[in-house]
Phi, psi and omega in degrees: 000159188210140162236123177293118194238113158215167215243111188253118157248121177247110174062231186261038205245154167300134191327189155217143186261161150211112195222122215283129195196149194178164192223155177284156179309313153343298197286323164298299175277355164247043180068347190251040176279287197303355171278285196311310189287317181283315160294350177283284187309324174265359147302310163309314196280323182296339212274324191251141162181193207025290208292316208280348176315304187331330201251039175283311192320296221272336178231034192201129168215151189243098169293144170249126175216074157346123175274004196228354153257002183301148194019353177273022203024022138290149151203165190300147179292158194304315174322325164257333170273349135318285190339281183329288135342000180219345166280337180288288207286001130336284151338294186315297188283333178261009194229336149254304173172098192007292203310296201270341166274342164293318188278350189284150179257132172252106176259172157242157182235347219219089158045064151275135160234200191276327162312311200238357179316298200319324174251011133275335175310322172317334185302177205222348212218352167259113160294329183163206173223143171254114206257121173265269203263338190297337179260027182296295157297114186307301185301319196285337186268341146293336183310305191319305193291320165308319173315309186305290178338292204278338172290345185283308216297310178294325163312336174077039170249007151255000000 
């Protein structure tokens, strides 16, 4: 597994880091997602640093992207993708810091559409989505971004 890091600056605004995390199916049905996801991330963490931790909230957000749901319409049940997710932000409090593990956004990635947004958005620890071809469609890709919407609100980030 590898991890994919890019760095977006839009217009005069701070970089955003998106880093990209994920376990192969292999890697799944033998137990070792989260061995795989916790080396994906201190790779990353070693690349920033120390002073530089402060700003994770705010400029690093961490997609979780099953590499066995990418394009394939499969996706992780809401139910594995929280787990996961609440193991990143987890991560997150003993290897950086309480602070930056409340503030960093954790999306899924793995084949979200207009079907399964809505149950996955309930989760407390799925931030939003990083959407690939589902945002093809205009109307379904709003559904997704509504979805998103009411998840800040119950959570109270909105």
């Amino acid at each position: 597994a590898t991890t994919e890091i890019y760095t977006l600056s839009l217009h005069d605004a701070l970089p955003i880091l998106i880093v990209c995390v994920g376990e192969s199916l292999e890697e799944r049905e033998g137990g070792k997602t989260l061995e795989v996801i916790f080396a994906q991330l201190r790779a990353v963490a070693d690349e920033i640093d120390d002073r530089e931790h402060s700003s994770w909230g705010s400029q690093v957000v961490i997609a979780y992207e099953p590499i066995w749901a990418i394009g394939t319409g499969k996706v992780a049940t809401p139910e594995q993708a929280q787990e996961v997710h609440a193991a990143i932000r987890h991560w997150l409090v003993d290897n950086v810091s309480e602070e930056v593990s409340k503030a960093t956004r954790i999306q899924y990635g793995g084949s979200v559409n207009d079907g399964n947004c809505e149950d996955l958005a309930k989760y407390s620890d799925i931030d939003g989505f990083l959407v690939g071809g589902a945002s093809l469609d205009a109307d379904k890709f709003v559904q997704i971004c509504n979805s998103s919407v009411a998840h800040y609100k119950a959570v109270g980030r909105l």
